[in-house]
Structure formats: structure tokens, C-alpha cells
N, CA, C and O atoms as a printed pandas DataFrame, in Angstrom:
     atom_number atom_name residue_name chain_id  residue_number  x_coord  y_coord  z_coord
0              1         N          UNK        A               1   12.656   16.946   38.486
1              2        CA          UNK        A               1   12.712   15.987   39.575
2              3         C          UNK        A               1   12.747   16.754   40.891
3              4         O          UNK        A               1   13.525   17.691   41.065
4              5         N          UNK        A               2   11.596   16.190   42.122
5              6        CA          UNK        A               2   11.760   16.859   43.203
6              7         C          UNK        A               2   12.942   16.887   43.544
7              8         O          UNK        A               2   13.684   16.101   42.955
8              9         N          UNK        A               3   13.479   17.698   44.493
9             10        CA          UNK        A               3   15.056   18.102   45.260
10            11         C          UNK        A               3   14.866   16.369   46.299
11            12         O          UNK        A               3   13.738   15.970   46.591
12            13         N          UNK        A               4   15.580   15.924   46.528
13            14        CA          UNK        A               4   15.814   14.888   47.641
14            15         C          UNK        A               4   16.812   14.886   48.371
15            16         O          UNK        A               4   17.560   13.920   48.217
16            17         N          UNK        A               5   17.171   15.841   49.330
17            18        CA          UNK        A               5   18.173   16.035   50.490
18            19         C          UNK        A               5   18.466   15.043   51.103
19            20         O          UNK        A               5   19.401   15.255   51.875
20            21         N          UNK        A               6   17.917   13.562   51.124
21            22        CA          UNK        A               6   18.757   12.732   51.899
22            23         C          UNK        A               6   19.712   11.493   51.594
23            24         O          UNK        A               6   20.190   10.590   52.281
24            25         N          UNK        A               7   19.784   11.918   50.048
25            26        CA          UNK        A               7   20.321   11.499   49.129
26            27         C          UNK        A               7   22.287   11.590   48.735
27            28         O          UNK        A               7   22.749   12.729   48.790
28            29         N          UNK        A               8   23.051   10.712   48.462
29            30        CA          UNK        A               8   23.898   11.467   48.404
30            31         C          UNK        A               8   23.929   11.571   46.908
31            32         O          UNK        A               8   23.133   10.989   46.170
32            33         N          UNK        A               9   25.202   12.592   46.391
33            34        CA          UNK        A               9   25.193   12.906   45.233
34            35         C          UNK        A               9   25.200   12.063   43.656
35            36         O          UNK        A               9   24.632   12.174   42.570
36            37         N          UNK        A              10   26.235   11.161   44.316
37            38        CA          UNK        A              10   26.240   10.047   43.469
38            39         C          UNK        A              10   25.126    9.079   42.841
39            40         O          UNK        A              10   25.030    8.529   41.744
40            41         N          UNK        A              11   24.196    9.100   44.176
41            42        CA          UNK        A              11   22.666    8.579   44.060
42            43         C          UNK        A              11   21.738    9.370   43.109
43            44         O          UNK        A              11   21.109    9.122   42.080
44            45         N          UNK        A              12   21.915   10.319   43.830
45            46        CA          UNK        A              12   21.375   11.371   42.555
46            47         C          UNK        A              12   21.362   11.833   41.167
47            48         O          UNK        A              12   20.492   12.449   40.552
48            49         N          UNK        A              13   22.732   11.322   40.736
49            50        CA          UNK        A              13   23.105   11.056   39.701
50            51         C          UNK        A              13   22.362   10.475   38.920
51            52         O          UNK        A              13   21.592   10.687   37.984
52            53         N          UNK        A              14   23.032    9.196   39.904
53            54        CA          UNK        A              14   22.412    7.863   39.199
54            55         C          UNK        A              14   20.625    7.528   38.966
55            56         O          UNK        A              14   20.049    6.881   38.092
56            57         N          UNK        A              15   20.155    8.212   40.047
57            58        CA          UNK        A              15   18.619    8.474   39.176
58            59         C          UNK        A              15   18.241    9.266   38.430
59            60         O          UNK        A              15   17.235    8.896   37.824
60            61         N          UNK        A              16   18.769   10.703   38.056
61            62        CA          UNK        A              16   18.652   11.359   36.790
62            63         C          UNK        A              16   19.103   10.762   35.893
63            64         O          UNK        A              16   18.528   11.100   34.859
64            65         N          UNK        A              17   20.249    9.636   35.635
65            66        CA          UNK        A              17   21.245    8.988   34.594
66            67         C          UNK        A              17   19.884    7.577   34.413
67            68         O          UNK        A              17   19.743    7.388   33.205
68            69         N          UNK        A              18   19.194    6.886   35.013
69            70        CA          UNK        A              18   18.137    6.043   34.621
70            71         C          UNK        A              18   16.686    6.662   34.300
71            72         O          UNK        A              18   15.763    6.015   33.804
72            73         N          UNK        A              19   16.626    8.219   34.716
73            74        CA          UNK        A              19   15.134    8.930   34.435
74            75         C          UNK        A              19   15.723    9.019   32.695
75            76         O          UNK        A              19   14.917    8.748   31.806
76            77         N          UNK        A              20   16.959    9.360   32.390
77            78        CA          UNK        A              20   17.089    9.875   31.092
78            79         C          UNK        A              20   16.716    9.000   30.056
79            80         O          UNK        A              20   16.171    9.135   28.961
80            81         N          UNK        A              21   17.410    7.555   31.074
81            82        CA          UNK        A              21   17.195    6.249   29.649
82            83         C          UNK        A              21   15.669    5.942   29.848
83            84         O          UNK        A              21   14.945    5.616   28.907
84            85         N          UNK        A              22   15.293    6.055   30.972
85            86        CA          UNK        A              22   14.138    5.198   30.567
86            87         C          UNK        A              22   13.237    6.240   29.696
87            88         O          UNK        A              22   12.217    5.773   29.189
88            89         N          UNK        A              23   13.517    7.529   29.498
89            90        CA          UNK        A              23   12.632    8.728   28.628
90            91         C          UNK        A              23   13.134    8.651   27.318
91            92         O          UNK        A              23   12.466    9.140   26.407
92            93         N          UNK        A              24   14.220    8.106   27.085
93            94        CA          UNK        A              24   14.597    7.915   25.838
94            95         C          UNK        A              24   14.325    6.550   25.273
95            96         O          UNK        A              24   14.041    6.586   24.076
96            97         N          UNK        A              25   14.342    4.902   26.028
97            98        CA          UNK        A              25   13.521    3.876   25.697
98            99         C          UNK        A              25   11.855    4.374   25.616
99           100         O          UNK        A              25   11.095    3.837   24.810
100          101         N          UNK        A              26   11.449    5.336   26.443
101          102        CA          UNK        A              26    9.927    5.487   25.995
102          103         C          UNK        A              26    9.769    6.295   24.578
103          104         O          UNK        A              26    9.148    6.034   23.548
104          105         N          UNK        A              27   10.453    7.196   24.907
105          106        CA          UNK        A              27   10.282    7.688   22.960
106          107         C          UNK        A              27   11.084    6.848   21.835
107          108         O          UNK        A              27   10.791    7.480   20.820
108          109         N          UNK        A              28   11.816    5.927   21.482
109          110        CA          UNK        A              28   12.352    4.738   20.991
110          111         C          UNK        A              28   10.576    4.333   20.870
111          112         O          UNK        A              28    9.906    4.644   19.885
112          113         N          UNK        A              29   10.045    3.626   22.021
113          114        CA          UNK        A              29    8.948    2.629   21.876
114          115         C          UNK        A              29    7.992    3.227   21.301
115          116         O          UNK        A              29    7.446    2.611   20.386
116          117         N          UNK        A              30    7.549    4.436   21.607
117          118        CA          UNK        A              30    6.553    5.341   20.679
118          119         C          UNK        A              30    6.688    5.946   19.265
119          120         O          UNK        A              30    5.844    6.406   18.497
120          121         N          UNK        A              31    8.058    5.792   19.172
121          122        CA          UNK        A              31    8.505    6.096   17.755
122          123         C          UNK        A              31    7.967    4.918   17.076
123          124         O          UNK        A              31    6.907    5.006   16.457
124          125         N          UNK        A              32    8.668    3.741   17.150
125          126        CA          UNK        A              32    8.507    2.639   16.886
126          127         C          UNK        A              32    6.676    1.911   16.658
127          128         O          UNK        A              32    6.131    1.572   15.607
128          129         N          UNK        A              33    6.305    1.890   17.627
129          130        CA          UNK        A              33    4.941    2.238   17.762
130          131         C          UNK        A              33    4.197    2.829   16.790
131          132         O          UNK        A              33    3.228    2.305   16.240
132          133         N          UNK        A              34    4.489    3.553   16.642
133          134        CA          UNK        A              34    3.452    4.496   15.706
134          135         C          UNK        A              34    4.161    4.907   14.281
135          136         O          UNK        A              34    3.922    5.828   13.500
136          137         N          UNK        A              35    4.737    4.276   14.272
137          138        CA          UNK        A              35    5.467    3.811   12.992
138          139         C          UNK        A              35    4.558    3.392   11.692
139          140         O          UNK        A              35    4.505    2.163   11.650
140          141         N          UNK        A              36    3.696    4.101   10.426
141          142        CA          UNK        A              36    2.702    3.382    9.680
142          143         C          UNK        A              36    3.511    3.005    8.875
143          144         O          UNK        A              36    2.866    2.832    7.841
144          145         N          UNK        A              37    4.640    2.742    8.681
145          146        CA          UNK        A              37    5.725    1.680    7.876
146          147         C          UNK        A              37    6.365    0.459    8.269
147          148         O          UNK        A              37    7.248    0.006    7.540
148          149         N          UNK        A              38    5.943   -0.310    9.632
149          150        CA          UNK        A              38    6.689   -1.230   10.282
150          151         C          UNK        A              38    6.664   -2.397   10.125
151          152         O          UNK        A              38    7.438   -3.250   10.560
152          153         N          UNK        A              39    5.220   -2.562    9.106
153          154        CA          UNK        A              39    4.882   -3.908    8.668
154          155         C          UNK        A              39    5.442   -4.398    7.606
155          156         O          UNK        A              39    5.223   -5.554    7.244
156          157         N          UNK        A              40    6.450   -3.364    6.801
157          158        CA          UNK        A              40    7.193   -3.858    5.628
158          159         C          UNK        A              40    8.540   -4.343    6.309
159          160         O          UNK        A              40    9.194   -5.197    5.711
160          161         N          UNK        A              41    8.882   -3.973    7.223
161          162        CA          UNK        A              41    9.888   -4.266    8.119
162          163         C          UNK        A              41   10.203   -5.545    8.005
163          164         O          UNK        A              41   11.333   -5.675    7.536
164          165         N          UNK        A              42    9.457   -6.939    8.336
165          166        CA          UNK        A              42    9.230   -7.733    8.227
166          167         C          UNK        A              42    9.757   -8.434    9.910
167          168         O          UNK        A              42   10.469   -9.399   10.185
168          169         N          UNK        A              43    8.941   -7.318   10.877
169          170        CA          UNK        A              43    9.052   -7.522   12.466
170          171         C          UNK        A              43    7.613   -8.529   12.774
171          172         O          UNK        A              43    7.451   -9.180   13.806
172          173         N          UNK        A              44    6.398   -8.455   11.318
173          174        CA          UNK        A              44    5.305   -9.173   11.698
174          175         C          UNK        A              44    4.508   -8.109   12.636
175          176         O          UNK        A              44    3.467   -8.515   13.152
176          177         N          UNK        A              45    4.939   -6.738   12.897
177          178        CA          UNK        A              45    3.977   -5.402   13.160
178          179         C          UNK        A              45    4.377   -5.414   14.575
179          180         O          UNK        A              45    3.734   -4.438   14.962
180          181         N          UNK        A              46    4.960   -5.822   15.548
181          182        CA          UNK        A              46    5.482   -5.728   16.496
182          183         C          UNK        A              46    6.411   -4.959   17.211
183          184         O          UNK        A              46    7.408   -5.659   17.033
184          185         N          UNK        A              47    6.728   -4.174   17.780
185          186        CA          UNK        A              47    8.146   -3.579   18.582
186          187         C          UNK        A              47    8.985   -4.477   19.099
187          188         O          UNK        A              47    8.766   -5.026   20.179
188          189         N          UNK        A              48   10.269   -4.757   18.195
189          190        CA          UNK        A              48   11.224   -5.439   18.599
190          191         C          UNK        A              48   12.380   -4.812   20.161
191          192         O          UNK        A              48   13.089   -3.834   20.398
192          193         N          UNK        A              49   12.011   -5.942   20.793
193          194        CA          UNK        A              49   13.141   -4.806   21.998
194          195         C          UNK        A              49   13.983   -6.092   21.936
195          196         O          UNK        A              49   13.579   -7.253   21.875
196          197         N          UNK        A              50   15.767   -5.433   21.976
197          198        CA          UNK        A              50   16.658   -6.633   22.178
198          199         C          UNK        A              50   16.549   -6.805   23.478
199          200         O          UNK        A              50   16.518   -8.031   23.576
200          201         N          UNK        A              51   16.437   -6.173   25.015
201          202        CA          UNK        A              51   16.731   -6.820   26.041
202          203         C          UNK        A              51   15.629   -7.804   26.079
203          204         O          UNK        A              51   15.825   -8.605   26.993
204          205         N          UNK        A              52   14.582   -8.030   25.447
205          206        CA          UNK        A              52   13.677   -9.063   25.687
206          207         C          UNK        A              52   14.050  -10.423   24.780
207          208         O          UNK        A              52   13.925  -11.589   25.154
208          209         N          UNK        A              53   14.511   -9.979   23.568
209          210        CA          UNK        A              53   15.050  -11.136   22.591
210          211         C          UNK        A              53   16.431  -11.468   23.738
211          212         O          UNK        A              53   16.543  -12.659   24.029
212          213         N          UNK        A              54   17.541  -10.423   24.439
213          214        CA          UNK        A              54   18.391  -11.738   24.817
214          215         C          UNK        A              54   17.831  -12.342   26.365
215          216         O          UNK        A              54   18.360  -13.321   26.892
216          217         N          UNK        A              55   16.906  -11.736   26.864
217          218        CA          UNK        A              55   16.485  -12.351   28.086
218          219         C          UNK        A              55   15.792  -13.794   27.634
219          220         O          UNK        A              55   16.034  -14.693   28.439
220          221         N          UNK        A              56   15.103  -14.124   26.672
221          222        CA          UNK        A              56   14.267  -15.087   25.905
222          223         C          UNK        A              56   15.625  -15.971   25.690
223          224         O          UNK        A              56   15.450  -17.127   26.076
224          225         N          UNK        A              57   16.841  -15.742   25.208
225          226        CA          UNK        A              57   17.747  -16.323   24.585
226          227         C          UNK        A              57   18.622  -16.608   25.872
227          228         O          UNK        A              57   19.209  -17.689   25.891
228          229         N          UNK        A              58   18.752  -15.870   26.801
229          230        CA          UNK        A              58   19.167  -16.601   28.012
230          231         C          UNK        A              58   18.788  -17.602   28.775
231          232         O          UNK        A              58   19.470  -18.518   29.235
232          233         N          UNK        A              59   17.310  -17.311   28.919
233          234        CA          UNK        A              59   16.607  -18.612   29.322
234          235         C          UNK        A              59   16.457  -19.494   28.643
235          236         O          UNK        A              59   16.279  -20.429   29.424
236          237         N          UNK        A              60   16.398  -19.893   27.587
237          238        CA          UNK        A              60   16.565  -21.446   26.396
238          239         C          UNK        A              60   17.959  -22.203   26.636
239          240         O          UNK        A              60   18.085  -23.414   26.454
240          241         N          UNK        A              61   19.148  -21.229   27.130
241          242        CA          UNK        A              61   20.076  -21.377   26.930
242          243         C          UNK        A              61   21.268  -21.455   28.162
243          244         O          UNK        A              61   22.490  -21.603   28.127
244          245         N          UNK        A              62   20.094  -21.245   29.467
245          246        CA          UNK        A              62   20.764  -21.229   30.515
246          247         C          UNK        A              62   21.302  -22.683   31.132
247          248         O          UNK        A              62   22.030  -22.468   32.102
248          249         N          UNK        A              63   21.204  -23.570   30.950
249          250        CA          UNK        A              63   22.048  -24.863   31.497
250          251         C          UNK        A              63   23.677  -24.964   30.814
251          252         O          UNK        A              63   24.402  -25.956   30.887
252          253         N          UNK        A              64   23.963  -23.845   30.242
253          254        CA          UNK        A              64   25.060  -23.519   29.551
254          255         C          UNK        A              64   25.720  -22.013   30.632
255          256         O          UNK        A              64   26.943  -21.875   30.620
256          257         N          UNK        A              65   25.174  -21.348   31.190
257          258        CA          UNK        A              65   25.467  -20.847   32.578
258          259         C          UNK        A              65   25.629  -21.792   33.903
259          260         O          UNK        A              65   26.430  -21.576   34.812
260          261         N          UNK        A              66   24.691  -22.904   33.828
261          262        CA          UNK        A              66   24.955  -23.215   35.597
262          263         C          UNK        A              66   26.497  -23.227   35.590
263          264         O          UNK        A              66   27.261  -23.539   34.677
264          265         N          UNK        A              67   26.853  -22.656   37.293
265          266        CA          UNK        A              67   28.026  -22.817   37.163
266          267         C          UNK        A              67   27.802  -23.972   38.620
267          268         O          UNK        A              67   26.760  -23.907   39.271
268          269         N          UNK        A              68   28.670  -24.762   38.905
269          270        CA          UNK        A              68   28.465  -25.700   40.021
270          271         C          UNK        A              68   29.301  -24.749   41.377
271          272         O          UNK        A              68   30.238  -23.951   41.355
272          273         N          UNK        A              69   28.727  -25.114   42.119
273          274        CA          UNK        A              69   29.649  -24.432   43.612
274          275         C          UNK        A              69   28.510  -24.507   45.069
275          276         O          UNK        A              69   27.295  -24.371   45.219
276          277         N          UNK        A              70   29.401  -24.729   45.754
277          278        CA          UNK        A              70   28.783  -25.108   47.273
278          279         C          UNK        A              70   27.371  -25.416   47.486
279          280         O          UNK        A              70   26.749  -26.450   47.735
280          281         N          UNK        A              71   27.092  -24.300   47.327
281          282        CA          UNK        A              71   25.650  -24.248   47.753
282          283         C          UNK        A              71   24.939  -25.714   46.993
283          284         O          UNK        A              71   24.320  -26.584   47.605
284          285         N          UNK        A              72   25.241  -25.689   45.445
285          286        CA          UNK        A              72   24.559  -26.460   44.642
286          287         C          UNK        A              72   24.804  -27.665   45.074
287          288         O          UNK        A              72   23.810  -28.391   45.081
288          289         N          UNK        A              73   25.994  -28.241   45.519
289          290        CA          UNK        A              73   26.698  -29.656   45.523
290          291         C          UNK        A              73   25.865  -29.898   46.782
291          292         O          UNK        A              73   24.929  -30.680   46.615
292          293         N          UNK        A              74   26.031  -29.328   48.153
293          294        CA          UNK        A              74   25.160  -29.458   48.754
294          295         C          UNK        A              74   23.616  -29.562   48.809
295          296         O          UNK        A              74   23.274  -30.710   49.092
296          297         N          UNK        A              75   22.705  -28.815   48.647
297          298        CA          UNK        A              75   21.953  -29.275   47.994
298          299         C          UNK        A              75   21.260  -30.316   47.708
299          300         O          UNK        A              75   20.253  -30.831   48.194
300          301         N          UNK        A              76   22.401  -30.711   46.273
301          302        CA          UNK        A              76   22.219  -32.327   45.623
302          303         C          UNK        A              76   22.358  -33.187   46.578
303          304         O          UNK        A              76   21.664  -34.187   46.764
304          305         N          UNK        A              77   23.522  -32.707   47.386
305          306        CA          UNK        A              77   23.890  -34.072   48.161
306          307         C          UNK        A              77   22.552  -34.496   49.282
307          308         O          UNK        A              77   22.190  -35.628   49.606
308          309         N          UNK        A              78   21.962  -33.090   49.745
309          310        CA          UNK        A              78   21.378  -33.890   51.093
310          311         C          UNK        A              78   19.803  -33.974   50.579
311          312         O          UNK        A              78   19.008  -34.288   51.465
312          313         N          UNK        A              79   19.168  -33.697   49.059
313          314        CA          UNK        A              79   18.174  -33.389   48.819
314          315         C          UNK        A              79   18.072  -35.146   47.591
315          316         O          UNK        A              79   16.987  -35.518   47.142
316          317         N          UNK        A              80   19.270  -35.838   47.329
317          318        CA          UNK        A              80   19.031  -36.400   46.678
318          319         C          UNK        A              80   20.100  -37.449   46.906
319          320         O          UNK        A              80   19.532  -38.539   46.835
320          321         N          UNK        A              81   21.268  -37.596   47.126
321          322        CA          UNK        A              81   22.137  -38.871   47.367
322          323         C          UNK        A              81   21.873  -39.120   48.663
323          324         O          UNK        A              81   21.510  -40.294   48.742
324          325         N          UNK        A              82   21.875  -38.523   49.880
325          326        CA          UNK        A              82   22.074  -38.997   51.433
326          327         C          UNK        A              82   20.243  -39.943   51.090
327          328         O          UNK        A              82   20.085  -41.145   51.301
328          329         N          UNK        A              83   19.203  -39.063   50.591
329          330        CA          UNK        A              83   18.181  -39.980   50.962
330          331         C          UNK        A              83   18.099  -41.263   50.889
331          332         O          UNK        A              83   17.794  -42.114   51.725
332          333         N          UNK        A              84   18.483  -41.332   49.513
333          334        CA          UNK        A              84   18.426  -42.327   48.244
334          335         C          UNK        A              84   19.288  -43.473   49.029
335          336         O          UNK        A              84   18.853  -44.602   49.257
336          337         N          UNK        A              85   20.685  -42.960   49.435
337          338        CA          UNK        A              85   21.857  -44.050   49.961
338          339         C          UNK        A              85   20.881  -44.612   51.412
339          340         O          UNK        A              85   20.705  -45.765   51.804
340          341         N          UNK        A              86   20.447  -43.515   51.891
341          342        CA          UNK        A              86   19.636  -44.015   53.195
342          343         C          UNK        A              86   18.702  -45.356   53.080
343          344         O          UNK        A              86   18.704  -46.515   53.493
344          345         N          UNK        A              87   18.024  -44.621   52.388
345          346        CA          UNK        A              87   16.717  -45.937   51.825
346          347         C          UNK        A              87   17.220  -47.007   51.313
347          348         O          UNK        A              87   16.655  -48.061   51.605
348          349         N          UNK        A              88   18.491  -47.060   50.351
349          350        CA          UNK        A              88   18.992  -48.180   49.658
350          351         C          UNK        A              88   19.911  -48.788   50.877
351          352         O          UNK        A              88   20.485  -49.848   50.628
352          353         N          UNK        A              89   20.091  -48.223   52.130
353          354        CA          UNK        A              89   20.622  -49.371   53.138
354          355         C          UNK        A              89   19.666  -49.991   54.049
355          356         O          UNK        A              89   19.535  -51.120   54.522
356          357         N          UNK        A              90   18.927  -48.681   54.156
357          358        CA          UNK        A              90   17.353  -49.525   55.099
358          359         C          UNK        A              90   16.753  -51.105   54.340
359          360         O          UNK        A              90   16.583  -52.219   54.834
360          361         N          UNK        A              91   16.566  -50.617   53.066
361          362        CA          UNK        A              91   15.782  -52.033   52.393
362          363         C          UNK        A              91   17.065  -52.953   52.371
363          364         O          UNK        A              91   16.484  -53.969   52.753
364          365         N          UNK        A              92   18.077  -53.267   52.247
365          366        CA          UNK        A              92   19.339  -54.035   51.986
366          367         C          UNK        A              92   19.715  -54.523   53.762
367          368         O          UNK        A              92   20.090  -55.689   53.885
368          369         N          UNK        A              93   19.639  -53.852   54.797
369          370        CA          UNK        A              93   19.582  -54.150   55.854
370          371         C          UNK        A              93   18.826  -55.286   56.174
371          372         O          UNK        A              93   19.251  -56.398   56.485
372          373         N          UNK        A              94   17.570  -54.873   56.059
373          374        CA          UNK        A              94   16.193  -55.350   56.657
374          375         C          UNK        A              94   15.799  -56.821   55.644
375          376         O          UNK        A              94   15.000  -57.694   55.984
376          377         N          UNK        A              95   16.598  -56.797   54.342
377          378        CA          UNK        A              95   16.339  -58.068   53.151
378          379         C          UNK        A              95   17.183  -59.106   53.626
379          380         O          UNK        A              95   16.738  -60.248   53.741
380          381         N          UNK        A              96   18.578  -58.772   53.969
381          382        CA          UNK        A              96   19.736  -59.402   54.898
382          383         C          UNK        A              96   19.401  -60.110   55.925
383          384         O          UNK        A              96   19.788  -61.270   56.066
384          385         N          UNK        A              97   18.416  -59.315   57.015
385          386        CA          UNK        A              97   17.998  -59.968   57.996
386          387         C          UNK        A              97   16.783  -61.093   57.848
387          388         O          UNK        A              97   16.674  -62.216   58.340
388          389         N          UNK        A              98   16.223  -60.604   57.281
389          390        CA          UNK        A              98   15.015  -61.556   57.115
390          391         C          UNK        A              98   15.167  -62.756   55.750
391          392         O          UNK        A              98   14.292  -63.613   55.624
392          393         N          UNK        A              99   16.307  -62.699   54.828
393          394        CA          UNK        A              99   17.154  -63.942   54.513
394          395         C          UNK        A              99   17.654  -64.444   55.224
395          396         O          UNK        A              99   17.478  -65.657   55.110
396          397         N          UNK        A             100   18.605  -64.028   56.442
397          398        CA          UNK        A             100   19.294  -65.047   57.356
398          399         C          UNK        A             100   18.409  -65.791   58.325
399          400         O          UNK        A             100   18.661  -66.857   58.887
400          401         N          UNK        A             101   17.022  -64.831   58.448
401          402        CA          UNK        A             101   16.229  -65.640   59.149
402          403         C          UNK        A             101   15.351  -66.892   58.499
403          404         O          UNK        A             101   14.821  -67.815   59.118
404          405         N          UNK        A             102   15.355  -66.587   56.677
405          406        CA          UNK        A             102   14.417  -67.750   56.748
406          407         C          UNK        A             102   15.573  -68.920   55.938
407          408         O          UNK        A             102   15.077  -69.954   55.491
408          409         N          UNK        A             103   17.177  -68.678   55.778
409          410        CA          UNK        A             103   17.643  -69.989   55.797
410          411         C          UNK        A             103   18.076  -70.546   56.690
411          412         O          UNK        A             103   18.112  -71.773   56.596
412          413         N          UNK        A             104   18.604  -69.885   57.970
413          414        CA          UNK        A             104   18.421  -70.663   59.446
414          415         C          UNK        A             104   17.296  -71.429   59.840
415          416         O          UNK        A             104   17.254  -72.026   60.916
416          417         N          UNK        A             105   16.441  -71.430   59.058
417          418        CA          UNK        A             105   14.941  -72.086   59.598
418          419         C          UNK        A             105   13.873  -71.532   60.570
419          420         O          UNK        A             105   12.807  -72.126   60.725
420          421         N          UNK        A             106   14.193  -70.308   61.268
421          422        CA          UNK        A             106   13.652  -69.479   61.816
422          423         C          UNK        A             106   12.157  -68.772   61.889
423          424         O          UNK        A             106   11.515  -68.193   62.765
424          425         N          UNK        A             107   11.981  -69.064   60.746
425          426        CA          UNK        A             107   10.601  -68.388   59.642
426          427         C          UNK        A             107   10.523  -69.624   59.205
427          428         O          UNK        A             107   11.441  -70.183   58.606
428          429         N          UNK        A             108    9.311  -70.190   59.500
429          430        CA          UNK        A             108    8.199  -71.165   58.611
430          431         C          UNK        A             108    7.818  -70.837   57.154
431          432         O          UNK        A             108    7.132  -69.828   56.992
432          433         N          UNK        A             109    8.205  -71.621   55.980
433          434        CA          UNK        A             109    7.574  -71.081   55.031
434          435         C          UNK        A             109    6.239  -70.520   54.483
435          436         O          UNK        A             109    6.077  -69.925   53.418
436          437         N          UNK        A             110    4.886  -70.970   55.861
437          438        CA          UNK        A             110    3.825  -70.382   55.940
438          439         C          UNK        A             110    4.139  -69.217   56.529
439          440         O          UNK        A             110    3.324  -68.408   56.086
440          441         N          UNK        A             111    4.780  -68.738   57.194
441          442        CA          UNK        A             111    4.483  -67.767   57.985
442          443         C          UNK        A             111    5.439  -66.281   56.823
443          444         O          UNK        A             111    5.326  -65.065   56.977
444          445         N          UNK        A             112    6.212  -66.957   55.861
445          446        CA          UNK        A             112    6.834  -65.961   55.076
446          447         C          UNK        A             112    5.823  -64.627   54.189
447          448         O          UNK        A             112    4.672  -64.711   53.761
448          449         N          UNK        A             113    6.386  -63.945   54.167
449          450        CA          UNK        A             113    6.056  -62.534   53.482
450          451         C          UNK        A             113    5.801  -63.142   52.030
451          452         O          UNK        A             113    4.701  -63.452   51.572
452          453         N          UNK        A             114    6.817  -63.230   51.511
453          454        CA          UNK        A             114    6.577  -63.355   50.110
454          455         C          UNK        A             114    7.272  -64.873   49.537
455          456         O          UNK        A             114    8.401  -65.242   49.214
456          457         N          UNK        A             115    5.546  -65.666   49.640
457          458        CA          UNK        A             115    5.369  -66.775   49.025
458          459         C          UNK        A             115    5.146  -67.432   47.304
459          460         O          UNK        A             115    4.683  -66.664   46.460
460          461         N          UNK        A             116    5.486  -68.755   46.947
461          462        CA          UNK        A             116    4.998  -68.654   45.632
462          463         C          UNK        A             116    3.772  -69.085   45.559
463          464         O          UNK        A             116    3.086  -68.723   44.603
464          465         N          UNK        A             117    3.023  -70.292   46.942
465          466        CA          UNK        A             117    1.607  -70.330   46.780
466          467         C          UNK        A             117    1.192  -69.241   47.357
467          468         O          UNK        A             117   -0.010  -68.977   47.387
């Protein structure tokens, strides 16, 4: 590995400590790989990797993670109750008014919106 002076040590570490695994997952996968016995295995001839079986198994299974908190409640609230309550007072407003107008007599039954002839 080139020298990297602007690095501190700990950093440095820590990328020789991920060059190692990922050289040791690559020979794992090439072992595996080139394996002319793998089909008795009964993997179906494939390279099994677990971080992909539990990433697969996390996602099927993630509505068993949500956790609820701020951000989310909010959210819900202004992306789906404030609208909803909005609209359900606009139409309930506006049905109110235009009932009081047509049993006061106000509105001609020709002239109504929604007739039965």
C-alpha cells in the first residue's frame, strides 16, 4: 500500500484492517468458485455469501424494524392526516352551506346542482 502522510494512524489501520478482509473474502470467493465439487453441495452450483442471504432476510422482514419517532409521525401527519382532515372540512363546510341555502328557499329547485329530474 502506497505511504499516505495525511492520514492519521488509526485511519491507516483501519484501511490495511479492510484491504486484509476484503483479500481474504476474495480468496474465500475464488476458492469457492472454482470448487469442481460444489454441485454435490446441494448450493444448486452457486457461491453462497451470508451477508447477502441476511441482507435478503432483512429486507422481507423489515416492517419488524420500523421503529416510530419524530421525523416519521410528522411526516404522516402533514403528508396524510392534515390533508385528508383539510379536504374532509372543505367538502362538509361548503355541503352545510349550500343545505342551509336550499331549505331556506334560497336556491330554486331548478337552479340546484344535484337534481332527481
Amino acid at each position: 500500500m502506497a505511504e499516505q502522510y495525511d492520514l492519521a494512524a488509526k485511519d491507516i489501520e483501519r484501511l490495511k484492517a479492510n484491504a486484509k478482509r476484503r483479500l481474504e473474502l476474495r480468496n474465500e470467493f475464488l476458492k469457492q468458485q472454482s470448487d469442481p465439487f460444489r454441485h454435490a453441495s446441494g448450493e444448486g452450483g452457486h457461491v453462497f455469501d451470508p451477508a447477502i442471504q441476511r441482507f435478503g432476510a432483512m429486507r422481507l422482514s423489515s416492517f419488524e424494524h420500523f421503529k416510530a419517532n419524530a421525523k416519521n409521525v410528522r411526516t404522516g401527519l402533514f403528508c396524510v392526516v392534515i390533508p385528508l382532515a383539510a379536504t374532509m372540512y372543505i367538502f362538509k363546510t361548503q355541503r352545510e352551506r349550500d343545505e342551509e341555502k336550499y331549505r331556506t328557499g334560497q336556491v330554486a329547485y331548478k337552479d340546484r346542482r344535484f337534481k332527481f329530474i
